[in-house]
N, C-alpha and C positions, 0 to 999 in steps of 0.2 A: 200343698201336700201335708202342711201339718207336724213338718218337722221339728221346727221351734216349740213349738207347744209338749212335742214329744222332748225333747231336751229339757224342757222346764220341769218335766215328770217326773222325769229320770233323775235331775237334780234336787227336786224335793223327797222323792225317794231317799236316795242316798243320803242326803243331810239328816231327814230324819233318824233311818239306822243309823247315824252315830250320836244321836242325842241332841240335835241341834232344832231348835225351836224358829227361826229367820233365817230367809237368804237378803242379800245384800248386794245390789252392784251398783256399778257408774256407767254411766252413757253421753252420748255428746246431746248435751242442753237443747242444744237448736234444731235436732230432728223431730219436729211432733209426731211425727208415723211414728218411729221410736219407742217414742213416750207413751203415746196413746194403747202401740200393745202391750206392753209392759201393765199399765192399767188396767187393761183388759183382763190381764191375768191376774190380777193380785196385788200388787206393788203400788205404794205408795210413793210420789215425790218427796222428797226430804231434801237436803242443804246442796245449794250449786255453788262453785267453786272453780275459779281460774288459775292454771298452771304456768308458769312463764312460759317453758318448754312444749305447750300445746297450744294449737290455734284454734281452738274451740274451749267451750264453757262443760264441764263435768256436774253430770245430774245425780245425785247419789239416790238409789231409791230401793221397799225394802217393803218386804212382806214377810209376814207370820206364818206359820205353817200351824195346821191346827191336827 
């Protein structure tokens, strides 16, 4: 349905009108379906990182806005 993508929009929209050049988020490491849209759209993988308090691996990842 194309929901995600439409939240993605709607997110880079909004960042932009307040001056914001990157969005930024975290995901769980170990889903590549995940990863992989995320990709798709734009984002880059950057630094993974384990929580005590979490039982999965944190994927930071981060695209530019042009």
């Amino acid at each position: 349905m194309g929901i995600g993508k439409q939240l993605l929009q709607e997110a880079d929209r909004q960042i932009k009108s307040c001056g914001g050049k990157t969005v930024s988020i975290a995901i769980i490491a170990e889903s590549a379906i995940l990863r992989r849209w995320y990709e798709n759209h734009g984002f880059v993988a950057g630094q993974s990182k384990t929580f005590d308090h979490l039982p999965f691996t944190v994927l930071f990842m981060k695209k530019t806005l042009f």
